[in-house]
C-alpha positions as CSV (number, residue, x, y, z in Angstrom):
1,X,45.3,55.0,276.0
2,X,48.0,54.4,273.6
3,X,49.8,57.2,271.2
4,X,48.3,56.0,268.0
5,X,44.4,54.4,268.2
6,X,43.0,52.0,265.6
7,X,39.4,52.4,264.1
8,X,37.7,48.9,263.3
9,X,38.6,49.2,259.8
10,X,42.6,49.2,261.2
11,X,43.4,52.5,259.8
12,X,45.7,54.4,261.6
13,X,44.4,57.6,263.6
14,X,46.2,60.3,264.9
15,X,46.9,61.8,268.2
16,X,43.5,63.7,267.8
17,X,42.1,60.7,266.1
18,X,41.7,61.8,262.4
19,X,43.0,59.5,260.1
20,X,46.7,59.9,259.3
21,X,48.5,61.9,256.7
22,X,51.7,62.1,255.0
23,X,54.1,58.9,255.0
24,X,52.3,57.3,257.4
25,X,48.6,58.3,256.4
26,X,46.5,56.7,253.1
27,X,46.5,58.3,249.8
28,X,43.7,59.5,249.2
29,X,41.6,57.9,246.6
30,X,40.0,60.0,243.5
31,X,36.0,60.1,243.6
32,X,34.4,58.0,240.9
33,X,32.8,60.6,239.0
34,X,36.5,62.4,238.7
35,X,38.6,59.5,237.4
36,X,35.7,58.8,234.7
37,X,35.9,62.6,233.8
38,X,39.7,61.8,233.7
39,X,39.9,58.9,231.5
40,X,37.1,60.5,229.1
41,X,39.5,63.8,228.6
42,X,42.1,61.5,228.3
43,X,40.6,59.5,225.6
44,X,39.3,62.1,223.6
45,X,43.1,64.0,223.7
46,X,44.5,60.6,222.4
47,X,42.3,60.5,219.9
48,X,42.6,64.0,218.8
49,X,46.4,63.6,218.8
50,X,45.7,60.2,216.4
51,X,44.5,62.5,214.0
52,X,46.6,65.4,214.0
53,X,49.9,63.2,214.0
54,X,48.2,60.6,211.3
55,X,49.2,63.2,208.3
56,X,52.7,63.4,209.0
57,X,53.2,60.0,209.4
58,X,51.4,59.4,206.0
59,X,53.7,62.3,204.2
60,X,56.4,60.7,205.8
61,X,56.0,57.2,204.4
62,X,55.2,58.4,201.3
63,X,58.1,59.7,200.7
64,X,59.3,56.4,200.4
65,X,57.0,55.5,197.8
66,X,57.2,55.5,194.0
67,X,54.9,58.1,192.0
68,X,52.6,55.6,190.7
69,X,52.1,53.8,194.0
70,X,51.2,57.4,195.4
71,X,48.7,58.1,192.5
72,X,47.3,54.6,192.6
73,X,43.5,54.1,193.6
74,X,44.4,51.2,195.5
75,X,46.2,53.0,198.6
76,X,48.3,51.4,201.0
77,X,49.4,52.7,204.6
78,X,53.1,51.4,204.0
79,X,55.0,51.5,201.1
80,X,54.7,48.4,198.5
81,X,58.6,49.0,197.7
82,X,60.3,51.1,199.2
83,X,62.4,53.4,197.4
84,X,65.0,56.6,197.9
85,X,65.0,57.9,194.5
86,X,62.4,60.8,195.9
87,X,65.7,62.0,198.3
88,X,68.0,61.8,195.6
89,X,65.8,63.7,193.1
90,X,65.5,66.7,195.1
91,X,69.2,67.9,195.1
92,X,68.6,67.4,191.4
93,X,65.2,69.1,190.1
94,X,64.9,71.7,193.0
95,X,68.9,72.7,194.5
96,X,67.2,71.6,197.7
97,X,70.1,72.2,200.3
98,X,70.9,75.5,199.2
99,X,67.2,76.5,199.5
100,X,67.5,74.8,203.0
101,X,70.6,76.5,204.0
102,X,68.7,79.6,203.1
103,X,65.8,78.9,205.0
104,X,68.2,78.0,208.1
105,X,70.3,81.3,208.0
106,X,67.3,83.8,207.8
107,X,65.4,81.8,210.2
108,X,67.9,81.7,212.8
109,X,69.0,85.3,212.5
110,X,65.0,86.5,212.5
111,X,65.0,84.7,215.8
112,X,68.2,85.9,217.2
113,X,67.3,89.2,216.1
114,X,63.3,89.2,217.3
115,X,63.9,87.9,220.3
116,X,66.6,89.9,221.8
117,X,64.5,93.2,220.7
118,X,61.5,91.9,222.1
119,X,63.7,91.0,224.7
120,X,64.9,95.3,225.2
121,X,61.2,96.3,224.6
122,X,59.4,94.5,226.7
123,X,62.3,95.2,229.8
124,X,61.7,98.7,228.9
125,X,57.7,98.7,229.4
126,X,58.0,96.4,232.4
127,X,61.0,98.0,234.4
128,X,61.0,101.7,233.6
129,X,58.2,104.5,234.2
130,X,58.2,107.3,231.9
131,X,55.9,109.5,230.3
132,X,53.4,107.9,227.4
133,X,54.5,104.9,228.2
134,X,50.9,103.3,228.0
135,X,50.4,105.3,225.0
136,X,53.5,104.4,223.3
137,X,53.0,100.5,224.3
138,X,49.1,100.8,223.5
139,X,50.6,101.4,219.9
140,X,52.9,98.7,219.5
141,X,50.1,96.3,220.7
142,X,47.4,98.2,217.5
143,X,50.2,97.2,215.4
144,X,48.6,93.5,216.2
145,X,45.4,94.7,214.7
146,X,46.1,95.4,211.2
147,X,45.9,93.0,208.8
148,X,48.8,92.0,207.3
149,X,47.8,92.0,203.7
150,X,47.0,95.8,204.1
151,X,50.3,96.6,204.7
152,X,51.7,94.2,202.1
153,X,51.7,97.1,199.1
154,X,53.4,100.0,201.1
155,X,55.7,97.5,202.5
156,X,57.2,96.2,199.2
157,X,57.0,100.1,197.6
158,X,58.8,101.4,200.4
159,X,61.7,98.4,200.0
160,X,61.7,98.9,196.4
161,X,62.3,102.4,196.6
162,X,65.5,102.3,198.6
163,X,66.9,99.6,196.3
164,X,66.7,96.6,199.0
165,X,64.9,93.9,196.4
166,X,66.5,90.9,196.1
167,X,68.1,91.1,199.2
168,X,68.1,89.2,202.4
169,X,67.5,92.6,203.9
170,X,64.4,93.5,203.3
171,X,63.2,89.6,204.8
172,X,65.3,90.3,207.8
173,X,64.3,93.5,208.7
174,X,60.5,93.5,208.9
175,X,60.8,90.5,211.3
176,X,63.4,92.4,213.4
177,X,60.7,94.2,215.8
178,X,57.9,92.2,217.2
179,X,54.7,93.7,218.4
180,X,53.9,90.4,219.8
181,X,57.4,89.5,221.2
182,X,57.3,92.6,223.2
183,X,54.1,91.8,224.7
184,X,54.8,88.5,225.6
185,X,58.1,89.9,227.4
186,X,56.2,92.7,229.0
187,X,53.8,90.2,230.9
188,X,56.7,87.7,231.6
189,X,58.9,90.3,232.9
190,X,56.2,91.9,235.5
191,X,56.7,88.7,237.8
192,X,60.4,90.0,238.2
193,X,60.5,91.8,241.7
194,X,61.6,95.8,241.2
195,X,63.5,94.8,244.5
196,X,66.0,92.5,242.7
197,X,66.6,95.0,240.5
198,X,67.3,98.1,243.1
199,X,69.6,95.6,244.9
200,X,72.0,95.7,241.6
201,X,71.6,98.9,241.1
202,X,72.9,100.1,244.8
203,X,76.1,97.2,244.2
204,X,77.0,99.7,241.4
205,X,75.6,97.7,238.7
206,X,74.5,99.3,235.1
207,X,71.8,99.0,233.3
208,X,73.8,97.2,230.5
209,X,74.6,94.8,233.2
210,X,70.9,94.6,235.0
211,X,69.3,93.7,231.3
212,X,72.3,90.8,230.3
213,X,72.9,89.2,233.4
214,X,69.9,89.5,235.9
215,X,66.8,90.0,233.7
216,X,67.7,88.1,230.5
217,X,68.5,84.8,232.8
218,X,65.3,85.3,234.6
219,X,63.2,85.3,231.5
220,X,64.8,82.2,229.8
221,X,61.4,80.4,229.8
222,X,59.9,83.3,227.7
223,X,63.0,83.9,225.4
224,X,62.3,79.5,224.9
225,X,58.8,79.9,224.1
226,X,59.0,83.1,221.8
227,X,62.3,81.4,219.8
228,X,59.9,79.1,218.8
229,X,57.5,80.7,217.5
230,X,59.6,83.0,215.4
231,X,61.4,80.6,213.9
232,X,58.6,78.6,212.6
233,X,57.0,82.0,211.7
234,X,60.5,83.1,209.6
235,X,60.7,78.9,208.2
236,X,57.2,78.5,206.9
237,X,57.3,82.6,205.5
238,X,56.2,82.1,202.0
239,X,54.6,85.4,200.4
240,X,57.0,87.8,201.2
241,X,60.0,85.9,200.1
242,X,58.6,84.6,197.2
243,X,58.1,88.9,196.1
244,X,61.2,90.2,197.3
245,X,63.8,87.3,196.4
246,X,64.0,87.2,192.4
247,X,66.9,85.2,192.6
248,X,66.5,81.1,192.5
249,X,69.6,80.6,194.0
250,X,69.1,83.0,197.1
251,X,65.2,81.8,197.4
252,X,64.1,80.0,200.4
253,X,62.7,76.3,200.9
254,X,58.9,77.4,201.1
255,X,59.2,79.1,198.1
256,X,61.1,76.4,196.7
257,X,59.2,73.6,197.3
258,X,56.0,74.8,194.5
259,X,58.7,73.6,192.2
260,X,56.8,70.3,192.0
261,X,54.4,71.1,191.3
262,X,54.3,71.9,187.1
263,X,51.3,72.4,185.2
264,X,49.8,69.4,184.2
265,X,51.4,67.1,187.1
266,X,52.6,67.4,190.6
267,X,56.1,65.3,191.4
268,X,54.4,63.9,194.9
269,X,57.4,61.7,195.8
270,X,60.1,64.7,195.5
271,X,57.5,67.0,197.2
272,X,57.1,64.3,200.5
273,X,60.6,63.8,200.2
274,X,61.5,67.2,200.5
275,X,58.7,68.3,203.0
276,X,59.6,66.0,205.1
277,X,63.3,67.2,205.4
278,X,62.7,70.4,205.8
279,X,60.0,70.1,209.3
280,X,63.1,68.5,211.0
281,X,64.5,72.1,211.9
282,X,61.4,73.3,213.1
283,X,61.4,69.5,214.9
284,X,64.8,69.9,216.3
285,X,64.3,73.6,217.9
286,X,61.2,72.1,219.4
287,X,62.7,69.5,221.1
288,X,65.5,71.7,222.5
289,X,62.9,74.8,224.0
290,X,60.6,72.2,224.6
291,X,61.1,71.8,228.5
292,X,60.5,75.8,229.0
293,X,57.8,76.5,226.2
294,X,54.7,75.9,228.2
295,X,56.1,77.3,230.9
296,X,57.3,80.5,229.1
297,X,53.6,80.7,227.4
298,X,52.1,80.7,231.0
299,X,54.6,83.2,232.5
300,X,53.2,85.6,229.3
301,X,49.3,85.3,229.4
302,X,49.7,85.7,233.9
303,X,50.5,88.7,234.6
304,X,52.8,89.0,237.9
């Protein structure tokens, strides 16, 4: 009898004469019922994704359309003529890159900021056992709970009172302790072995040294996800700007951007135009967190 036997069909069998697997085996083919459950899901997230990217590619080419062609009733899906007087008018009418700049520097320092305190809290719940520490991390996570709106009043008295309107402070500060950043770097720091952690600690490490170099690298895929979300929490921010920045020149782009639109018309082209600058940040920090967002959002909602 040889090694390797042959059914009639001429598919290789084993030594035990199953049919082979691995390199020299065949792939296994999907059942019927699966690939048509596949290609169904497939098609219905293609065409979901046809409609949520349809909107910005309309705002995007109309940006490069004239005022009249955007109010006309006889719509067209690209421009008739296609114009940059919409990018030019912005600097003009609305001051649009300082607005922008703003919008970049308390963004970016929101999410340096949030991030690396979410970053202490959450290594705090995760790696250290103390007294109250459910209690005290059951509070944090009520702080969820409340509605944001209730807390609007108190917030802006309290700011007001010790003299911090109109100033980048009281934007910055509010945003500098997440309830939800500490959460999400509880869960993601559970899956970090206590072992690892003991090891540095008998080499002589410090705890300075354990959070910066050991746990911080192993949680890059949460730090990735939660940078995204609060920057485009701290870009698209408009309320509480919009009562604590009295100054046009120190106001931010959300804020900014209700500039065109004035009481009897709205200046569509500039408000495209300018709309369509300002997602490009949000676009650009995307694209570089991308690759460890979904696995940074996982590591948070699975515990260990």
């Amino acid at each position: 009898m040889t090694a390797i036997q042959k059914t009639s069909a001429g598919v290789p069998l084993s030594r035990g004469g199953r049919r082979g697997q691995g390199s020299g085996g065949t792939a296994r083919v999907m059942p019927a019922r699966t690939r048509a459950g596949v290609i169904v899901l497939n098609t219905l997230l293609a065409v979901m994704g046809v409609f949520t990217v349809f909107p910005f590619i309309w705002m995007v080419l109309s940006a490069f359309k004239t005022n009249a062609e955007i109010a006309s009733l006889d719509q067209s899906f690209f421009p008739r003529e296609w114009t940059m007087v919409n990018f030019e008018s912005i600097q003009t009418k609305l001051d649009f890159f300082r607005l922008f700049a703003n919008s970049v520097f308390l963004s970016v320092a929101i999410t340096v900021i949030g991030v690396y305190t979410s970053l202490l809290g959450g290594f705090v719940f995760a790696k250290y056992r103390f007294r109250g520490r459910g209690f005290f991390f059951g509070v944090i996570l009520s702080t969820m709970m409340v509605t944001w709106a209730v807390v609007i009043i108190p917030r802006y008295t309290m700011f007001r009172g010790v003299g911090l309107v109109d100033n980048y402070a009281s934007i910055i500060v509010p945003a500098a302790i997440s309830a939800f950043g500490i959460f999400m770097m509880r869960q993601s720091m559970d899956a970090i072995p206590d072992e690892v952690l003991e090891a540095a600690r008998i080499d002589g490490a410090s705890e300075v040294y354990i959070f910066h170099r050991i746990v911080a690298p192993m949680s890059i895929n949460a730090i990735s996800a939660l940078a995204i979300f609060q920057f485009l929490w701290a870009w698209e921010d408009y309320l509480w700007p919009y009562l604590m920045i009295s100054t046009q020149s120190k106001q931010v782009l959300a804020v900014g951007l209700t500039t065109f639109n004035g009481q009897y018309s709205t200046d569509y082209g500039g408000l495209f135009a300018a709309t369509t600058i300002s997602i490009l940040p949000v676009l650009v920090v995307y694209l570089i967190f991308q690759r460890r967002f979904i696995a940074g959002a996982a590591s948070a909602a699975v515990k260990g």
